[in-house]
C-alpha positions as CSV (number, residue, x, y, z in Angstrom):
1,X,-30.9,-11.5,11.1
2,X,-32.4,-8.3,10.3
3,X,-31.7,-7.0,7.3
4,X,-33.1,-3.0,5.8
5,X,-32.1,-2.0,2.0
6,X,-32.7,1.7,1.1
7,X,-32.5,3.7,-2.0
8,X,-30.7,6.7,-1.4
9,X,-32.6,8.8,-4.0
10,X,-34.9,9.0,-6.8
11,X,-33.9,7.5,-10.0
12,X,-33.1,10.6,-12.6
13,X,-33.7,13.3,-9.9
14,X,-30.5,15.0,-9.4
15,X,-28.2,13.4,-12.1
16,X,-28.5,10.7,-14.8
17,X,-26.2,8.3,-13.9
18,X,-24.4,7.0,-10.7
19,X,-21.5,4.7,-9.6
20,X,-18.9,3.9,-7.5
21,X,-20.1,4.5,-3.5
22,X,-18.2,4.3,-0.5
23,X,-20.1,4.4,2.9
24,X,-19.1,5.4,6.1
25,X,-21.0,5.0,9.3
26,X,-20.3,7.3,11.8
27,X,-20.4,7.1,16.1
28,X,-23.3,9.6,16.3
29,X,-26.0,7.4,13.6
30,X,-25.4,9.2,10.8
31,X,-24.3,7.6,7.7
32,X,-22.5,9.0,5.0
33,X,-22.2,7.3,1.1
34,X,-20.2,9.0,-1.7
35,X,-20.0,8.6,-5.4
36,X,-19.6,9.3,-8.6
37,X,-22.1,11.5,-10.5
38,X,-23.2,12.8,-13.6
39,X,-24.5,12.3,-17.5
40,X,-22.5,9.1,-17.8
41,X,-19.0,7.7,-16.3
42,X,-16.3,9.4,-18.1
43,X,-17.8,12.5,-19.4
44,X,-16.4,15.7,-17.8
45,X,-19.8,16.6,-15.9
46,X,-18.9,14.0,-13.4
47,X,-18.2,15.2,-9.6
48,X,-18.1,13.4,-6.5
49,X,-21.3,13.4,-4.5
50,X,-21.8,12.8,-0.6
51,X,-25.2,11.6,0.7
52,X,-26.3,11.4,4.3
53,X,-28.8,9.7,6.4
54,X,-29.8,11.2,9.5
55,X,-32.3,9.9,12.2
56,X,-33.2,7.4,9.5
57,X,-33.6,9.7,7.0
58,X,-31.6,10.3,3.7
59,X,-30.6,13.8,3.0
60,X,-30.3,15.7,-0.7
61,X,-27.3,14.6,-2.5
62,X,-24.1,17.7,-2.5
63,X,-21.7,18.3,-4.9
64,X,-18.7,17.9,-2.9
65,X,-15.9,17.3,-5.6
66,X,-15.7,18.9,-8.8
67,X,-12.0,19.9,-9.1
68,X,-9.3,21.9,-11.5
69,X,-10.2,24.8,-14.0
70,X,-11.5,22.7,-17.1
71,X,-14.0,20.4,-16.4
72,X,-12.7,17.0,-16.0
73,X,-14.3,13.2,-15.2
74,X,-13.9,12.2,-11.5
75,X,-14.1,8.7,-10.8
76,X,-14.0,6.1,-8.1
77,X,-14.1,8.1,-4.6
78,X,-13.1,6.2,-0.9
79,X,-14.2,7.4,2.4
80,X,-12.8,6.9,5.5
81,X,-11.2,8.1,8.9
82,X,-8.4,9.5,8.7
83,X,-6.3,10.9,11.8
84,X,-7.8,11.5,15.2
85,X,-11.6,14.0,14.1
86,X,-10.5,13.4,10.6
87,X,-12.9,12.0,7.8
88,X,-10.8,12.1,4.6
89,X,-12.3,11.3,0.8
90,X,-9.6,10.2,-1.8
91,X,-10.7,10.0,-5.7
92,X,-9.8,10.0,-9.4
93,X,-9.4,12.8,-11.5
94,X,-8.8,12.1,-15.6
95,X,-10.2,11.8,-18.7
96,X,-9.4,8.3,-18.7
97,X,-7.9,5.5,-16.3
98,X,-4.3,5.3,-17.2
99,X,-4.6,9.1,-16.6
100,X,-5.8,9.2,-13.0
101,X,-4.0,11.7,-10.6
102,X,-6.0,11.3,-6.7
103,X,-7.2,14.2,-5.1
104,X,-8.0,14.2,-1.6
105,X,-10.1,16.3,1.0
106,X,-10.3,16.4,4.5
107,X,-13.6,17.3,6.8
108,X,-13.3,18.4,10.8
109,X,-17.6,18.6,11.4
110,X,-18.2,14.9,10.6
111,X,-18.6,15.2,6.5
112,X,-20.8,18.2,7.0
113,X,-18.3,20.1,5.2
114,X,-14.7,19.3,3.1
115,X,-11.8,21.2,2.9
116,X,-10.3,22.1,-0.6
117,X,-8.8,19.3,-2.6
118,X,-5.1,18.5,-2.4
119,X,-3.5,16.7,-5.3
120,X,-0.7,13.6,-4.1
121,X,2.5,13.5,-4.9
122,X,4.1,13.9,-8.6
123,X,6.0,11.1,-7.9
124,X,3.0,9.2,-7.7
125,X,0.0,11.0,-9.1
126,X,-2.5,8.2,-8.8
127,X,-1.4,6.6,-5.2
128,X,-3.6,6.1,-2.2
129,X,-7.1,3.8,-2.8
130,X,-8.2,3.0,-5.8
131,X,-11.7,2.0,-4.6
132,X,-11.9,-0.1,-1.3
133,X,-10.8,1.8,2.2
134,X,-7.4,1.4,3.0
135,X,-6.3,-1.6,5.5
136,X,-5.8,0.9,9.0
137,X,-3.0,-0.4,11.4
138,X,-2.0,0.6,14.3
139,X,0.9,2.6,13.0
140,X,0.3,2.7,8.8
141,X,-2.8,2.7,6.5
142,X,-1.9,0.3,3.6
143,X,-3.7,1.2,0.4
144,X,-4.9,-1.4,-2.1
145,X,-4.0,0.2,-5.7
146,X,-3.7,-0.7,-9.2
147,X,-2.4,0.4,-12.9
148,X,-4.7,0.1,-15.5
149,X,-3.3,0.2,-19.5
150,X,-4.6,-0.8,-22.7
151,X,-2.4,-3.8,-22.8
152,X,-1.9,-4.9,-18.7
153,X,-3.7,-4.6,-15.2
154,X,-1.5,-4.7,-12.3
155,X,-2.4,-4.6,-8.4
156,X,0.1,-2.9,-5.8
157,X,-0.2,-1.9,-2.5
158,X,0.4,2.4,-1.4
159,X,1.1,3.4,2.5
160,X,0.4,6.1,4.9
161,X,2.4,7.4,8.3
162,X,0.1,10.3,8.1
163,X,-3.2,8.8,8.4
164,X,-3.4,9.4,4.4
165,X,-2.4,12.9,4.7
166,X,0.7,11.2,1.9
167,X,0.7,8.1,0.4
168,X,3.7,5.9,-1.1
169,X,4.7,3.0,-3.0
170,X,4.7,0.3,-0.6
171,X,5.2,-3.4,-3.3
172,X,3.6,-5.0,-6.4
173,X,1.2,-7.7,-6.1
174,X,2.8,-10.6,-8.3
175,X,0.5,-12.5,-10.8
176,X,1.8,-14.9,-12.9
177,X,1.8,-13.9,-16.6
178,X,4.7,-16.2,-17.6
179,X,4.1,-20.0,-16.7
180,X,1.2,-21.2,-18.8
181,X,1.3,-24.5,-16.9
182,X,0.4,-23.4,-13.9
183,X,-3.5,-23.2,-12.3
184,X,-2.9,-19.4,-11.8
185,X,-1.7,-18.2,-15.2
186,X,-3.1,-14.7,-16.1
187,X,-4.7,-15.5,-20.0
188,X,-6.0,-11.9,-19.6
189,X,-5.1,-8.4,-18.9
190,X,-4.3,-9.2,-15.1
191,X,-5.9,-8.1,-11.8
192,X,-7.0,-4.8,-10.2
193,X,-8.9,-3.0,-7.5
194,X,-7.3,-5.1,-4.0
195,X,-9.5,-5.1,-1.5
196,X,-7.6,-5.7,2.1
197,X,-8.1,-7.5,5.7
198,X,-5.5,-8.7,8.5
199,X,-5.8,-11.6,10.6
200,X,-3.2,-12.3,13.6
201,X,-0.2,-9.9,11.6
202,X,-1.0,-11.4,8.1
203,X,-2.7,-9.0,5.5
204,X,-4.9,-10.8,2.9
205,X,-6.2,-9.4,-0.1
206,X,-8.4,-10.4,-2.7
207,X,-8.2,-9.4,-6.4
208,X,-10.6,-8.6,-9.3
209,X,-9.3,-10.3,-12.8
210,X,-10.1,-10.8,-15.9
211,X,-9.7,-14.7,-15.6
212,X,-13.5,-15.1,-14.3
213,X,-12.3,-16.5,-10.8
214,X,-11.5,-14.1,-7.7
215,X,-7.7,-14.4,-6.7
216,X,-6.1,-14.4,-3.7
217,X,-2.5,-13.1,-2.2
218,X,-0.9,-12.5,1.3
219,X,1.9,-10.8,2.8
220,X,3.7,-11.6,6.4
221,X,5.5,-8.5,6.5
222,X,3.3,-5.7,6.7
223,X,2.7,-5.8,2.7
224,X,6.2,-5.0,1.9
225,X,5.8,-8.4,0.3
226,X,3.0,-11.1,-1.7
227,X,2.5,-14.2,-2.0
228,X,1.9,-14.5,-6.2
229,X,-2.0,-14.6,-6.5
230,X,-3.6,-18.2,-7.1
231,X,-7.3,-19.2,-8.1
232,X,-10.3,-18.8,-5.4
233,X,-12.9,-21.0,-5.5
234,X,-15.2,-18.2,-6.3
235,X,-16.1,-16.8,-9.8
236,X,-15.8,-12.9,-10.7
237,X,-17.5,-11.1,-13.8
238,X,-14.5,-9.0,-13.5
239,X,-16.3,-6.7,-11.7
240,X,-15.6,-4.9,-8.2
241,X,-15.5,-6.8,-5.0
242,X,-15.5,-6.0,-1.3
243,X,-14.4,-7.6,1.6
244,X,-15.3,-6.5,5.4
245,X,-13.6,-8.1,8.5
246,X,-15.9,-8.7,11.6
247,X,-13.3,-10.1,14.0
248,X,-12.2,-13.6,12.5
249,X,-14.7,-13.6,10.5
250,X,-14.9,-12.2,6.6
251,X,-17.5,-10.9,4.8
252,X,-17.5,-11.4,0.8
253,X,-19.6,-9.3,-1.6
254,X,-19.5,-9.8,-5.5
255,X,-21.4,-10.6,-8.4
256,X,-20.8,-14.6,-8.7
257,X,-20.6,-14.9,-12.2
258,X,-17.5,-16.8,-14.2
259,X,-17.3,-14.9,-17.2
260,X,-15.1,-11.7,-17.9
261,X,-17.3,-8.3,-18.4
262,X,-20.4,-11.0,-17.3
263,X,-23.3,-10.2,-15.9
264,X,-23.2,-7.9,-13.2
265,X,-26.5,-9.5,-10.9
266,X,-27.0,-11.7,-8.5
267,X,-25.0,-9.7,-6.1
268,X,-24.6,-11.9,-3.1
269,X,-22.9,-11.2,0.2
270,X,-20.6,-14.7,1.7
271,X,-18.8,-15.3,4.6
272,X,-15.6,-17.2,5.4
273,X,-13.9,-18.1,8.4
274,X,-10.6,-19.1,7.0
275,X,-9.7,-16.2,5.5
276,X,-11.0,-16.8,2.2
277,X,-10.0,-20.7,1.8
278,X,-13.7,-21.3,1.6
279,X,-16.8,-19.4,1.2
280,X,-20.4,-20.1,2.7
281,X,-23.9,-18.3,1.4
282,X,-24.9,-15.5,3.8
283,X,-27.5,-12.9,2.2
284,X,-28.7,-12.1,-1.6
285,X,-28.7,-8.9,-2.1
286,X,-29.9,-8.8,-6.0
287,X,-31.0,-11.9,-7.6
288,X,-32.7,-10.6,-10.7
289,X,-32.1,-7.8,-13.6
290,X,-34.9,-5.0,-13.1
291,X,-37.1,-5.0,-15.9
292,X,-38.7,-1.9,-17.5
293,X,-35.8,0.1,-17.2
294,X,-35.5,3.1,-19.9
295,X,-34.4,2.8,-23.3
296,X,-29.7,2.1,-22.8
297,X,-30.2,1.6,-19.0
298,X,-28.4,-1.8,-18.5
299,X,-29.4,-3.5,-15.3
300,X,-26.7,-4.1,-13.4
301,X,-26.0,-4.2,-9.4
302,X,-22.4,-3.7,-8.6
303,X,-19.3,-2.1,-7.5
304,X,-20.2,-2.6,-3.5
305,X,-18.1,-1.4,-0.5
306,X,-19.2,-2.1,2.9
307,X,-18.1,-1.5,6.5
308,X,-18.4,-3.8,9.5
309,X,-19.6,-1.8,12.7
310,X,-21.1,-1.8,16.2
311,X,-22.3,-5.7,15.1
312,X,-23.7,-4.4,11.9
313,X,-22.7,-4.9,8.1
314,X,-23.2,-1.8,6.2
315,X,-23.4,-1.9,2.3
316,X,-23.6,0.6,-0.6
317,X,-23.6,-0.3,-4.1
318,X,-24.4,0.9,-7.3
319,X,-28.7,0.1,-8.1
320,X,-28.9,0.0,-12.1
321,X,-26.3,3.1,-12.8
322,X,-29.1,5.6,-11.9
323,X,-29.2,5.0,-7.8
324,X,-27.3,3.8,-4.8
325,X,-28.3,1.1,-3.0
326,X,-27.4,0.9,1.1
327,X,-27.9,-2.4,2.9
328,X,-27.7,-2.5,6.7
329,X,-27.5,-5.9,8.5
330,X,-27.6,-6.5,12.0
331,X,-25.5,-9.8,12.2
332,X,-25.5,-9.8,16.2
């Protein structure tokens, strides 16, 4: 196995802080990874930024996001393919979470360039992905979603006929807040940020929660129903996952700590071949918090998305708030 981590760019260089990425690798060797970039998350400096890699080499970050007439906070950007030539970027606009609306933008020359940003529909500001790519079928995209209040976190699934041109309501992920005497009660706020795979016409997903154990839920119908979420036998600092499906097989990569808001390092990648029944150590990514950081930098490695191509795993994730990490594993 061989694997090659790179840091996309220097620490302080173009922004202060950093989080969130998406990567996308594309048929000609580039690679593209998005994310969210500013002073700090939240604050209305932040924009969406796209790097690239080409022939091995990492280009300067662009500004490729910074929507709407007064300065806003953008948040939590997902790339991928969208209809035939299509790459299409969805991502949060809001001051805070529960006031998300999704913008989206559209490139024809391979990420080189985006179109101007679209807002969804009114009916459903905040639809489309929250963070991990949307599940693409042969007919539908199905987007893993989620509501976020003071008080309750809830995951649902949107869907595309458009190749995300439009996103919908598709159904609510059920999690058991009621029966106390059941293994998968809900003590906390709930579950969010679904990340998605399908196996022989059943869709799986995985949830983050507040409970400090990864959940687990499926639908046989196309996601129009779930199963109500029960306990995996892996921990979660209630922080964001990623799953990537390479054939049968899926690939697991999370901080596996048991302990709501816990520590976000080791970051470790897994792999199972029962869909997520059980899990088996495949590659550390992070094992240890960096020390000598600056004065209020936390150390923290997190928030990965990753992308199963050509018989290699490719991983971004977020490298101490102030970088982006990007892993590439050749698993053939």
């Amino acid at each position: 196995m061989k694997v090659n981590k790179e840091l996309v760019f220097e620490a302080g260089e173009h922004f202060a802080s950093c989080h969130a990425s998406t990567i996308l690798p594309l048929e000609n060797g580039d690679i593209l990874v998005a994310y969210f970039a500013g002073t700090k998350e939240k604050d209305p400096d932040v924009g969406i930024w796209l790097s690239r890699r080409v022939s091995g080499v990492w280009q300067k970050p662009v500004l490729i996001a910074k929507d709407g007439d007064i300065p806003t906070a953008h948040w939590n950007p997902v790339l991928f393919e969208g209809k035939k030539g299509e790459i299409r970027i969805c991502y949060k606009v809001g001051e805070t979470i529960p006031g998300w609306v999704t913008h989206t933008r559209v490139s024809l020359d391979l990420g080189k360039s985006f179109g101007d940003w679209e807002e969804y529909s009114k009916e459903h500001p905040a639809c489309g992905p929250v963070r991990s790519k949307p599940l693409i079928l042969s007919d539908r995209l199905i987007a893993p979603n989620s509501v976020e209040t003071q008080t309750a976190w809830r995951p649902f699934v949107d869907v595309s006929f458009d190749g995300g041109k439009t996103f919908s309501k598709l159904s609510d992920i059920p999690i058991n807040t009621n029966d106390k005497s059941k293994e998968n009660y809900f003590l906390g706020k709930g579950a969010i940020q679904p990340t998605l795979w399908e196996n022989d016409g059943v869709i799986y997903a995985l949830l983050r929660t507040t409970e400090g154990w990864i959940f687990k839920t499926e639908s046989r119908d196309m996601g129009k129903t779930w199963s109500e979420a029960k306990k995996t036998s892996m921990p979660n600092n209630n922080s964001g996952i990623e799953t990537v499906q390479a054939g049968k097989r899926v690939y697991l990569i999370c901080n596996p700590v048991s302990e709501n808001w816990g520590a976000r390092y080791p970051l470790n990648v897994y792999y199972s071949n029962d869909n997520c029944e059980t899990f088996h150590e495949f590659l550390c990514l992070e094992s240890e918090p960096t020390k000598g950081l600056p004065e209020g930098v936390k150390s923290e490695f997190s928030y990965p998305a990753g992308v199963y191509k050509n018989g290699r795993l490719y991983i971004s994730y977020t490298y101490n708030r102030r970088q982006i990490a990007v892993v590439e594993v050749e698993t053939e």
